[in-house]
Structures are given as C-alpha cells and as structure tokens.
C-alpha positions as CSV (number, residue, x, y, z in Angstrom):
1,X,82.2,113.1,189.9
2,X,82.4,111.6,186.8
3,X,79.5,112.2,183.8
4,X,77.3,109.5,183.0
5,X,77.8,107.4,179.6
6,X,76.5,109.1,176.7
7,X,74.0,106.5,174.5
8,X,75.3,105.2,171.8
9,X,75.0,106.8,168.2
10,X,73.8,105.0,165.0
11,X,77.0,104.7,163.7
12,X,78.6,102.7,166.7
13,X,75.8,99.7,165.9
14,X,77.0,99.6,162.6
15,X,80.6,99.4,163.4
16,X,79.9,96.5,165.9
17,X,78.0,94.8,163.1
18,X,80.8,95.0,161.1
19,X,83.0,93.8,163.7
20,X,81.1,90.7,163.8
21,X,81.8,90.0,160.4
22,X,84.9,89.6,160.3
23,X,84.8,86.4,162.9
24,X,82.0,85.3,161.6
25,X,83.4,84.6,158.1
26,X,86.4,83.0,160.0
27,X,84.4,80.8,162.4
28,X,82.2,79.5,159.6
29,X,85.4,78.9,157.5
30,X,86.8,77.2,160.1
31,X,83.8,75.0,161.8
32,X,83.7,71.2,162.3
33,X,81.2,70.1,159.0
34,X,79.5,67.7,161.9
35,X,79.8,66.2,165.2
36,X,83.4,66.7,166.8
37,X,84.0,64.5,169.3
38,X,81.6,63.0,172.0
39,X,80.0,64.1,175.4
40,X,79.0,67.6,175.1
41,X,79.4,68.4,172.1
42,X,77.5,65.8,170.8
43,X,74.5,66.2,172.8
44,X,74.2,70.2,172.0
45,X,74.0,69.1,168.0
46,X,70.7,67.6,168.9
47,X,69.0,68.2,172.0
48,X,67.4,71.5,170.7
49,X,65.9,69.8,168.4
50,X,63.7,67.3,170.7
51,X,63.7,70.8,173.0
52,X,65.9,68.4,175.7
53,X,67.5,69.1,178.4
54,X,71.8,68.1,177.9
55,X,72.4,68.8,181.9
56,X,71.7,71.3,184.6
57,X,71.3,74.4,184.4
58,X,69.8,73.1,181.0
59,X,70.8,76.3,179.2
60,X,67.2,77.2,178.0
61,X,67.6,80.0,175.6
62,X,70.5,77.8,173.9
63,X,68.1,75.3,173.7
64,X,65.4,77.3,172.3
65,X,67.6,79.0,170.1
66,X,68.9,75.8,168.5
67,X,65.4,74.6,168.3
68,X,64.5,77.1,166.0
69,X,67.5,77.1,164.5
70,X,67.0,73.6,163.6
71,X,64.2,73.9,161.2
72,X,66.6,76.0,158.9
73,X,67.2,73.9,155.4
74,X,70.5,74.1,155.6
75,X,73.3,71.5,155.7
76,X,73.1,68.5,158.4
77,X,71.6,69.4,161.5
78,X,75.2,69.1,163.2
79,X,76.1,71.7,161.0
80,X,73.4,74.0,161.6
81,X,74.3,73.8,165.1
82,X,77.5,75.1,164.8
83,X,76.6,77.8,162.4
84,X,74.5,78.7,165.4
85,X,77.7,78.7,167.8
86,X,79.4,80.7,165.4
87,X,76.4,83.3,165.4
88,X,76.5,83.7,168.8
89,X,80.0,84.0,168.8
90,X,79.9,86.9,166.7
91,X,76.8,88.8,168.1
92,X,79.3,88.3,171.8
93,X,81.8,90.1,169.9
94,X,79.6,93.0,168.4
95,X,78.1,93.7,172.5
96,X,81.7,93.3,174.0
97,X,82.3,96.4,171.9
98,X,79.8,98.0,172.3
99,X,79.7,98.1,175.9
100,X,83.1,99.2,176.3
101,X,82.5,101.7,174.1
102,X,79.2,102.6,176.4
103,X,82.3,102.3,179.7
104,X,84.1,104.8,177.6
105,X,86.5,103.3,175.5
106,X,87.7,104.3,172.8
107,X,86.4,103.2,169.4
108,X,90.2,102.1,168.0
109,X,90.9,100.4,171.7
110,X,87.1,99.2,172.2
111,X,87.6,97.5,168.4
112,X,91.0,96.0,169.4
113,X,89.9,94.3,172.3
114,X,86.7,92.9,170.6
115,X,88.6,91.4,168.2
116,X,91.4,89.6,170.3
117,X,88.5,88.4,172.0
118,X,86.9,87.0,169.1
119,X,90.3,85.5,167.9
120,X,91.4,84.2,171.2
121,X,92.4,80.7,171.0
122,X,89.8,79.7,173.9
123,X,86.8,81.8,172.7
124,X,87.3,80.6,168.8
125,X,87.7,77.4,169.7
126,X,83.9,77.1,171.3
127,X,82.5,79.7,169.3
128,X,83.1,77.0,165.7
C-alpha cells in the first residue's frame, strides 16, 4: 500500500508560477496581432463580447472569461483575445506541474514535462 500524496508546500506554487512565465513571454511574443484566419478562430475573437454562443457545447467559462476579458483597454479586441489564450495557456502549464508533482513526480521531471508541454508544437500553436 502506497502513502497518500503529501499537499503541496508554498514553494511548489511559486515554482509553477514561474513556470508559466516562461511560455507566457513566448506565446505573447509570438501571437497573431489580430484575427488569423476564418471559422473558429474568428468567431472566439468576438463572441465573448456579445456573451454568444460560437457552437455546442458553447464553452461557457471561455465565453465568460473572454467577456470580461474584453473590457480590458488594451490593444484591438482580437488581440485581447489572444492574450487571453495565451493566459490560459500558461495557467494549463503551471497545474500540469503541479499535479504531477501532487502524483509524485519529481520537481526536475514534473518541470520538464510542463514545459515540453507548453512548447509542444500542437499546444503552442492554440495557446497564441
């Protein structure tokens, strides 16, 4: 029988914060100035703003998230938008290691893997 997970200390928060950095910097750095294309795209740089829904499920916490997000003065609303993406995109990052440093892993290993997730061609790509 194994022992159960030990909570998390202090310091482990601010190592995932400063994980998050990192990717942050290079999604902004790196993130369409505007609209990028059509279809989906496209309809997530506005619908939180009219509180729309772009198609089932409707993603509601997106969309509330973007809402709120776009009442920040602060570069086109397209823009705003995908500073938002790149938020989230960041904060995934920060809780992918933290959990698998809650599963056990260790901090060098759990830091690794955050990162090669954060820098993986498919999860950078929707994350800018």
């Amino acid at each position: 029988m194994t022992d159960p997970p030990q909570r998390l200390q202090a310091s482990e928060f601010a190592v995932a914060a400063a994980i998050a950095v990192m990717p942050f910097g290079v999604y902004l750095s790196t993130m369409y100035p505007g609209l990028n294309g059509v279809g989906d795209a496209a309809k997530f740089a506005f619908v939180g703003k009219i509180l729309g829904t772009p198609h089932a499920p409707g993603y509601p916490l997106y969309i509330l998230l973007s809402h709120l997000c776009s009442y920040v003065p602060w570069g086109t609303l397209a823009y705003r938008m995908n500073a938002l993406s790149a938020l989230m995109g960041a904060v995934t990052v920060a809780i992918a290691y933290l959990l698998m440093r809650r599963l056990g892993v260790s901090r060098m290993s759990a830091i690794a893997a955050a990162l090669a997730l954060g820098f993986g061609d498919a999860f950078w790509s929707r994350s800018q």
